[in-house]
N, CA, C and O atoms as a GROMACS GRO file, in nm:
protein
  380
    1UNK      N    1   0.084  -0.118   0.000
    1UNK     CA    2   0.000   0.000   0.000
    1UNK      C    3   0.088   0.124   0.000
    1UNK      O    4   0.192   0.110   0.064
    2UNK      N    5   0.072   0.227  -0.050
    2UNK     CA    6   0.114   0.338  -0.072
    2UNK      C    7   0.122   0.442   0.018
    2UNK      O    8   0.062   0.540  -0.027
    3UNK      N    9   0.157   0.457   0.096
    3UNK     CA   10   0.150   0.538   0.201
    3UNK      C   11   0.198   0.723   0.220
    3UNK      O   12   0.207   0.797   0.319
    4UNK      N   13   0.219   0.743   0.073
    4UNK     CA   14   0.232   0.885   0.044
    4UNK      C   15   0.147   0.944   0.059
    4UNK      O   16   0.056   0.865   0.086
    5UNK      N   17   0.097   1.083   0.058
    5UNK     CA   18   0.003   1.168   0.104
    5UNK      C   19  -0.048   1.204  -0.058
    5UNK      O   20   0.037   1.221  -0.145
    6UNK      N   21  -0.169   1.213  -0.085
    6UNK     CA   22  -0.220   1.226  -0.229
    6UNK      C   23  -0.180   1.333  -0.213
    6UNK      O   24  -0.156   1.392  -0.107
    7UNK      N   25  -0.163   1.386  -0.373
    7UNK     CA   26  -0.132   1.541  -0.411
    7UNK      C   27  -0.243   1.596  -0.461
    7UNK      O   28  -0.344   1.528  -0.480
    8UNK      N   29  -0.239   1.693  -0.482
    8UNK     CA   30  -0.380   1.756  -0.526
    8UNK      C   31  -0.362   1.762  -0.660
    8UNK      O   32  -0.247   1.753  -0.702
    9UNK      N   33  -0.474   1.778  -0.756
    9UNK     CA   34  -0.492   1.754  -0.883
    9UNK      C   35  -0.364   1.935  -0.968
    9UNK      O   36  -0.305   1.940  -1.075
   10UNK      N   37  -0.373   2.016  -0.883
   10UNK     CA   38  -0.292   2.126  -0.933
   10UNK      C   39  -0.242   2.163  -0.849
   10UNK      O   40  -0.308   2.188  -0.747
   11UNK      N   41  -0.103   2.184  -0.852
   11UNK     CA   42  -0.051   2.257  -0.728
   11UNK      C   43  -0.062   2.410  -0.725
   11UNK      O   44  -0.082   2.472  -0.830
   12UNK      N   45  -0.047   2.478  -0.596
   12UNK     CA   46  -0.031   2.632  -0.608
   12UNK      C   47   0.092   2.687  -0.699
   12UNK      O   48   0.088   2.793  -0.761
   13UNK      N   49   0.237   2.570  -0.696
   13UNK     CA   50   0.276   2.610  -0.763
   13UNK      C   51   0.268   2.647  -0.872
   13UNK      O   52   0.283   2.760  -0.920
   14UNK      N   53   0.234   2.507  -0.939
   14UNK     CA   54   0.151   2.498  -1.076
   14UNK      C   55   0.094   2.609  -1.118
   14UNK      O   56   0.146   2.692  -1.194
   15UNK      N   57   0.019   2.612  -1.084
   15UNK     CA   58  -0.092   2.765  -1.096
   15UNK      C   59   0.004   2.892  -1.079
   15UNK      O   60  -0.030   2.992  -1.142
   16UNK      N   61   0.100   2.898  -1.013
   16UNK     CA   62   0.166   3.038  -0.982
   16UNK      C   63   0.255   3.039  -1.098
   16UNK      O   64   0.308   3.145  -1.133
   17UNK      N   65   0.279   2.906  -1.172
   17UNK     CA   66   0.411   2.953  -1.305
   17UNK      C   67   0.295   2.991  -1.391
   17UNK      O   68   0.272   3.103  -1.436
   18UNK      N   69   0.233   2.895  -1.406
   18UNK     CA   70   0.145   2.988  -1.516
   18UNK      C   71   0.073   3.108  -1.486
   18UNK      O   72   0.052   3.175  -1.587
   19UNK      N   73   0.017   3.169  -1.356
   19UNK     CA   74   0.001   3.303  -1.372
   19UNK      C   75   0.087   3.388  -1.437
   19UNK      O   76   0.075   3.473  -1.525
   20UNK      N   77   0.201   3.331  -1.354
   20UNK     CA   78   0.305   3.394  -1.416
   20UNK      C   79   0.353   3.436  -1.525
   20UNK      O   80   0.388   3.553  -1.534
   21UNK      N   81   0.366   3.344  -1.634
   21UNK     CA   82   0.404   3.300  -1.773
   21UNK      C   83   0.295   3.423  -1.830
   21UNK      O   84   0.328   3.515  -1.904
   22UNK      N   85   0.136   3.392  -1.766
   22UNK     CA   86   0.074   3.459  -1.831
   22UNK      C   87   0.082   3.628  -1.822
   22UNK      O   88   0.085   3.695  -1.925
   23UNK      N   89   0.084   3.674  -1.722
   23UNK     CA   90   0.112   3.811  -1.672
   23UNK      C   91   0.172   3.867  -1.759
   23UNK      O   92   0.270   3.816  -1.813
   24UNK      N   93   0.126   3.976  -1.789
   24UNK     CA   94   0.209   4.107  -1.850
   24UNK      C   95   0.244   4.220  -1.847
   24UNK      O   96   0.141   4.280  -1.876
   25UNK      N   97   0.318   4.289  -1.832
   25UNK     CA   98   0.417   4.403  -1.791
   25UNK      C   99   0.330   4.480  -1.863
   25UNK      O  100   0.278   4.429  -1.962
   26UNK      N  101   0.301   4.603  -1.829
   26UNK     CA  102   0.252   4.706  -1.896
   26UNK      C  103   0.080   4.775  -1.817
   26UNK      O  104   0.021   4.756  -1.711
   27UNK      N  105   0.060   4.844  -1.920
   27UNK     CA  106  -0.105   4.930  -1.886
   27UNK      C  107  -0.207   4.800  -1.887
   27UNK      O  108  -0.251   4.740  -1.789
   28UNK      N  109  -0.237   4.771  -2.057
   28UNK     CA  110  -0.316   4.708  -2.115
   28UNK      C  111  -0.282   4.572  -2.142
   28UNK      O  112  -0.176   4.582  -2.203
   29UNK      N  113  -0.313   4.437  -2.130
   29UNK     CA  114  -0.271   4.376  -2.116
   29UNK      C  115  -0.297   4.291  -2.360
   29UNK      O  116  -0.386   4.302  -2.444
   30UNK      N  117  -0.215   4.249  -2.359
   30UNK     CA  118  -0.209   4.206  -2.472
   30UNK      C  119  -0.370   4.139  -2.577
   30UNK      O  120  -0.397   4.164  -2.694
   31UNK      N  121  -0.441   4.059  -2.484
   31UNK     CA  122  -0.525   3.994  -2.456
   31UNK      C  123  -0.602   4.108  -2.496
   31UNK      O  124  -0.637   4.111  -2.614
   32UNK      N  125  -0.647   4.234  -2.396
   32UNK     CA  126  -0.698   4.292  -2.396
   32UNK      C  127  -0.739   4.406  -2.547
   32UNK      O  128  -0.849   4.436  -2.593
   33UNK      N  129  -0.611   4.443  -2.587
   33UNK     CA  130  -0.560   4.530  -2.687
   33UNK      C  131  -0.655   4.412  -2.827
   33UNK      O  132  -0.723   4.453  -2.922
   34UNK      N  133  -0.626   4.270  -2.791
   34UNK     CA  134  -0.634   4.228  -2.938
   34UNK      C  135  -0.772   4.229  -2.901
   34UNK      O  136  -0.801   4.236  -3.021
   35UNK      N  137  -0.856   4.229  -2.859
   35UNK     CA  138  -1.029   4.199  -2.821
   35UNK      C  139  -1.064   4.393  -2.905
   35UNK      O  140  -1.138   4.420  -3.000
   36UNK      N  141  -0.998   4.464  -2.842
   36UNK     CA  142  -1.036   4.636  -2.873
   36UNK      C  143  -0.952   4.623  -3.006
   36UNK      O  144  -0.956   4.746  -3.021
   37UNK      N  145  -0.891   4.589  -3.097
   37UNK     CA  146  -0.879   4.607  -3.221
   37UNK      C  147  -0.928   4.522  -3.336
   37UNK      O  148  -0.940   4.551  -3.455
   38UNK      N  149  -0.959   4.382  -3.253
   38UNK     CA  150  -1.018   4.317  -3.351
   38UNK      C  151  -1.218   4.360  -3.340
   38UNK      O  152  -1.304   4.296  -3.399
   39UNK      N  153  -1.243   4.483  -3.245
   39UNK     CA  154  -1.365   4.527  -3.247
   39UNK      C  155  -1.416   4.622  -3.298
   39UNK      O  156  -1.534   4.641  -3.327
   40UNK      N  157  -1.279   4.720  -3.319
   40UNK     CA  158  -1.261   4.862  -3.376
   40UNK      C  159  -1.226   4.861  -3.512
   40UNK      O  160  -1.262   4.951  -3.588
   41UNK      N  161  -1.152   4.757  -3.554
   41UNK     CA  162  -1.092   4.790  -3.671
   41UNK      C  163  -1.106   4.701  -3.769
   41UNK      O  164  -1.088   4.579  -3.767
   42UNK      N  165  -1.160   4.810  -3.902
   42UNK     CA  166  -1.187   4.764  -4.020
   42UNK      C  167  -1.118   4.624  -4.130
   42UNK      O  168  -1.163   4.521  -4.181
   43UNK      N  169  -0.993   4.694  -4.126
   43UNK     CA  170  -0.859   4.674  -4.232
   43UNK      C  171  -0.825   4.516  -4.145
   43UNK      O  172  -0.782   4.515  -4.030
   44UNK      N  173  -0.848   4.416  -4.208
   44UNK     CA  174  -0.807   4.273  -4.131
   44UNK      C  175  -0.669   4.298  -4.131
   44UNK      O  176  -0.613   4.226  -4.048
   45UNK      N  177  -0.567   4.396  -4.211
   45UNK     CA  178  -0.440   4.380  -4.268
   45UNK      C  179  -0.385   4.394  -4.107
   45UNK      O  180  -0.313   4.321  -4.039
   46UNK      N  181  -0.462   4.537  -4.077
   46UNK     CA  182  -0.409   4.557  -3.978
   46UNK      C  183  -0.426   4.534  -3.852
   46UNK      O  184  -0.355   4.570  -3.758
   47UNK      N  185  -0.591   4.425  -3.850
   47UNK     CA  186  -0.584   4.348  -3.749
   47UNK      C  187  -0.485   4.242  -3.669
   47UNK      O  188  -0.469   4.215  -3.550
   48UNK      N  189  -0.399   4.173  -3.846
   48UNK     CA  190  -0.358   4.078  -3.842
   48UNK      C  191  -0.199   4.137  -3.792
   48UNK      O  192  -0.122   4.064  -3.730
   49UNK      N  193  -0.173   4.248  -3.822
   49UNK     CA  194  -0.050   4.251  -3.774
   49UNK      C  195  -0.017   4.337  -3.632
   49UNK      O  196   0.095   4.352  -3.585
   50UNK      N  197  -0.139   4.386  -3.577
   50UNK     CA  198  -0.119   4.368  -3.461
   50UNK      C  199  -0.121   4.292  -3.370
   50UNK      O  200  -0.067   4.316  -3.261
   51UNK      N  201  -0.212   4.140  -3.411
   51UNK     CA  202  -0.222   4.060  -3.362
   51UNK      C  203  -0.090   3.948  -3.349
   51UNK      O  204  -0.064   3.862  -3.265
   52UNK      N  205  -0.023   3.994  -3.473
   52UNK     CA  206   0.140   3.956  -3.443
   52UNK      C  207   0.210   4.005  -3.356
   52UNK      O  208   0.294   3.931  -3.306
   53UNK      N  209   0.198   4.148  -3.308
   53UNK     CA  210   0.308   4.229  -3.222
   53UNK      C  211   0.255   4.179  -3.069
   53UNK      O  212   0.338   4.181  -2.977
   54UNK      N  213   0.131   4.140  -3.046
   54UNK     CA  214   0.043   4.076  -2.929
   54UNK      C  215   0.145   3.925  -2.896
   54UNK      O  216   0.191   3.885  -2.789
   55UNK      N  217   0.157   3.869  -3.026
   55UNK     CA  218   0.203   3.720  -2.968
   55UNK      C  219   0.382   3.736  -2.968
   55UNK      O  220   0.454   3.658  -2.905
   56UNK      N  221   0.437   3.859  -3.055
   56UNK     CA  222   0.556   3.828  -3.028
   56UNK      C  223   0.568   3.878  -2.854
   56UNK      O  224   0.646   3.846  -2.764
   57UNK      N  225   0.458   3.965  -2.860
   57UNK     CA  226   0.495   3.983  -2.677
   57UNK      C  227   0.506   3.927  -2.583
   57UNK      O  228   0.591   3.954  -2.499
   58UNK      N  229   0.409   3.822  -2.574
   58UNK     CA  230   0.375   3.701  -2.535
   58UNK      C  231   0.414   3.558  -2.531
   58UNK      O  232   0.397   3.466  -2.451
   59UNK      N  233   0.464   3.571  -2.632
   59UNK     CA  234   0.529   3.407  -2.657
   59UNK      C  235   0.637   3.366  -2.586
   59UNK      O  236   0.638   3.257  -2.529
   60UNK      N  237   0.762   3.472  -2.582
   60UNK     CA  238   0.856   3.438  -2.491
   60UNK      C  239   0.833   3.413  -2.361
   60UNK      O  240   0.903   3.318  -2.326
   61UNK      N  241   0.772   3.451  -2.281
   61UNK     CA  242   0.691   3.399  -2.143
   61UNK      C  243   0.585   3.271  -2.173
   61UNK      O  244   0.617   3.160  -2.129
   62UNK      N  245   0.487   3.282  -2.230
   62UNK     CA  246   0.409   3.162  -2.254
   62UNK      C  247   0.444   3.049  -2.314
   62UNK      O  248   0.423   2.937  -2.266
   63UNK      N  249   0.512   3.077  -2.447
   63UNK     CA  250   0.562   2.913  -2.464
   63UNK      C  251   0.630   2.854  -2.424
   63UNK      O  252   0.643   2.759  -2.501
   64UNK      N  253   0.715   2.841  -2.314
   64UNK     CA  254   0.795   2.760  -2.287
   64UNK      C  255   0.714   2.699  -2.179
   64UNK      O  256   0.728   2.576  -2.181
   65UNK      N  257   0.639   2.738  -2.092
   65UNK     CA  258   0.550   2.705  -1.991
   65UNK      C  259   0.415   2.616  -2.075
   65UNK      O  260   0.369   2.526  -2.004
   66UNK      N  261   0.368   2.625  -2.173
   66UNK     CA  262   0.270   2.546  -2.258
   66UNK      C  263   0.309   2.457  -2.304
   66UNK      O  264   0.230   2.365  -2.324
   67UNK      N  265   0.501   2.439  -2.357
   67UNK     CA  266   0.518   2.297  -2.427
   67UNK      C  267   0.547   2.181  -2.292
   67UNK      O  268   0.543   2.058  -2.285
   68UNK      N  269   0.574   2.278  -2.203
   68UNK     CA  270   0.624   2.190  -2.100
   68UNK      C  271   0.523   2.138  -2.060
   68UNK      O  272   0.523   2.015  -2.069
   69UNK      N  273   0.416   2.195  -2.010
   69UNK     CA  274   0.284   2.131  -1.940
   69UNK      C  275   0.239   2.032  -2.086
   69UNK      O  276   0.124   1.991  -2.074
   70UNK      N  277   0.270   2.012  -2.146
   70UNK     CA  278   0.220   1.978  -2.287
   70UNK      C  279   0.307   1.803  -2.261
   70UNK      O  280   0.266   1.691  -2.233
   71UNK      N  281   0.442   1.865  -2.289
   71UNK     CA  282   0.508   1.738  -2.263
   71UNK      C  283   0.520   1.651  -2.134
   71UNK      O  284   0.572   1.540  -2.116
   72UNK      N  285   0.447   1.748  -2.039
   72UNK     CA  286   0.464   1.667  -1.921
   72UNK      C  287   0.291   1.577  -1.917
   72UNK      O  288   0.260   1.473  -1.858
   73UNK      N  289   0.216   1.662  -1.996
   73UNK     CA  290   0.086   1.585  -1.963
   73UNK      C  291   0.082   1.480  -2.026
   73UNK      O  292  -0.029   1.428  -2.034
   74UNK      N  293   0.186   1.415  -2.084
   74UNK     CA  294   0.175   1.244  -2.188
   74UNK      C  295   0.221   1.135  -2.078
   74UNK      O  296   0.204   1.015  -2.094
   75UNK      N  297   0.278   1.189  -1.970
   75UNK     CA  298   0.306   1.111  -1.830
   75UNK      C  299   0.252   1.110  -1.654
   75UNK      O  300   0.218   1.018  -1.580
   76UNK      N  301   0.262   1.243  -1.638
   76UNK     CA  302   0.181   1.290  -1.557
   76UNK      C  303   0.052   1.344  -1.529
   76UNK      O  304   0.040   1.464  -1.554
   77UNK      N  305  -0.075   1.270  -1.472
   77UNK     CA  306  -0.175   1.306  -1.434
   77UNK      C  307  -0.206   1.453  -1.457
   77UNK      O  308  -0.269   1.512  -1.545
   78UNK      N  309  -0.129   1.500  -1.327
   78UNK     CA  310  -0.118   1.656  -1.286
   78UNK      C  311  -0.130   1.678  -1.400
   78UNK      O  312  -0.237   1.658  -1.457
   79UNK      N  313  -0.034   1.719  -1.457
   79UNK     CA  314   0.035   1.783  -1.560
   79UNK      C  315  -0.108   1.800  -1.691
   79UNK      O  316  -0.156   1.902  -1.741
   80UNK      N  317  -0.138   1.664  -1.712
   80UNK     CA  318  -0.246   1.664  -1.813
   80UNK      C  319  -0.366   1.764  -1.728
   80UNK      O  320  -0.427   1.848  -1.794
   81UNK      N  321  -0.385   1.754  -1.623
   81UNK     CA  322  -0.550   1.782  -1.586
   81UNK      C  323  -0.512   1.949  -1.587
   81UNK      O  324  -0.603   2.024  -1.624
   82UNK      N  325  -0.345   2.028  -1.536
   82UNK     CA  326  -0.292   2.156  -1.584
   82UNK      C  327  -0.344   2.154  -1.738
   82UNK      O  328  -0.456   2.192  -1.773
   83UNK      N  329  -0.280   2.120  -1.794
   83UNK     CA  330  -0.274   2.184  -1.934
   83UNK      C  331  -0.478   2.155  -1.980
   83UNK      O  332  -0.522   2.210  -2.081
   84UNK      N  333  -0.543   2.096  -1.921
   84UNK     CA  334  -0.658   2.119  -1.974
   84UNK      C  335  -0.731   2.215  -1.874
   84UNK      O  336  -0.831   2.272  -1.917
   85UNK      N  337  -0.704   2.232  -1.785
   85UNK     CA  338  -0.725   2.407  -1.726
   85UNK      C  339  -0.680   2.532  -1.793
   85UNK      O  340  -0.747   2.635  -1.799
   86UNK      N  341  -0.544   2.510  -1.850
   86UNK     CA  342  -0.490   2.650  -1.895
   86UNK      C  343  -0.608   2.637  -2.013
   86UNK      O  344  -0.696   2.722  -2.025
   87UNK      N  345  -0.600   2.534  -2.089
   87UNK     CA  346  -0.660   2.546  -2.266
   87UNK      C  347  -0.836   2.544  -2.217
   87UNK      O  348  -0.928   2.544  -2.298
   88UNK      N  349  -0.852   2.542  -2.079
   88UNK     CA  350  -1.039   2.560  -2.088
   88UNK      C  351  -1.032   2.748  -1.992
   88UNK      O  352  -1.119   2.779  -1.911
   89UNK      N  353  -0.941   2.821  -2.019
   89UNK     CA  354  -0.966   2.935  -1.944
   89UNK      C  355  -1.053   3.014  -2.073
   89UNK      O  356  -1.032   3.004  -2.194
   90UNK      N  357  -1.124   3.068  -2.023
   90UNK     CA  358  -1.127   3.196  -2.195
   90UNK      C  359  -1.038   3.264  -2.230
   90UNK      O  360  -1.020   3.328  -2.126
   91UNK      N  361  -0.968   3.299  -2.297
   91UNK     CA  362  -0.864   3.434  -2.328
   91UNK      C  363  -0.921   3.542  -2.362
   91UNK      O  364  -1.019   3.523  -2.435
   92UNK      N  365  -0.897   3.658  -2.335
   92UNK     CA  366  -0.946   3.837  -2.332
   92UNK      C  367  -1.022   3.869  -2.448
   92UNK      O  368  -1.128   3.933  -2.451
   93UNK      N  369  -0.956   3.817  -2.546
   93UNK     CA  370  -1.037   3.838  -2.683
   93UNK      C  371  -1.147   3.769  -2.709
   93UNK      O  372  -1.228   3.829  -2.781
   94UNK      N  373  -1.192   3.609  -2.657
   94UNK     CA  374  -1.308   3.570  -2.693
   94UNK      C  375  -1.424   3.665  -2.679
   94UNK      O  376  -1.454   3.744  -2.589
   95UNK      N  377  -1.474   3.638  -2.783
   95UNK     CA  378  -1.630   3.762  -2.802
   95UNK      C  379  -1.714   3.673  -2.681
   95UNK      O  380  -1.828   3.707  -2.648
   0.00000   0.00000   0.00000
C-alpha cells in the first residue's frame, strides 16, 4: 500500500508559473488590446499585424511554460489535468 500523502490535482505552484508566464508588464494587457482592435478595426491587414506584435509579446513567457505542461501531460496526471485548465480558461479576446 502506498503510504504517500495524495497530491492535489494542481498545485499552487503549478498555478503560480502559469500566472506567471501569463502576466504582463505594462497598462493594457495584450489579450486585452487584441479583443479592442479586432472590435474597432476595419482593415483585417491591420488586425492581423497587430495581432502579431500581441504574440511576439507574449510568446517568450508563454511558450515555454505550454510545451512543458504539454510534454509533461503524456506522463503525468497533474500535468495533463494543468494543461486542460490553462486550454479551458477563456482568453481576453473571446467575443
Amino acid at each position: 500500500m502506498d503510504n504517500r500523502p495524495s497530491k492535489p490535482p494542481r498545485s499552487d505552484n503549478e498555478r503560480a508559473i502559469v500566472a506567471r508566464g501569463l502576466a504582463e508588464e505594462g497598462p493594457v494587457p495584450a489579450g486585452q488590446r487584441s479583443g479592442k482592435i479586432r472590435d474597432t478595426e476595419p482593415d483585417p491587414r491591420k488586425i492581423l499585424a497587430a495581432w502579431s506584435v500581441f504574440v511576439a509579446e507574449i510568446a517568450p513567457q508563454v511558450a515555454p511554460i505550454l510545451l512543458l505542461a504539454r510534454d509533461a501531460a503524456a506522463s503525468v496526471p497533474e500535468a495533463a489535468a494543468l494543461l486542460e485548465e490553462i486550454n479551458a480558461v477563456p482568453r481576453a479576446d473571446d467575443p
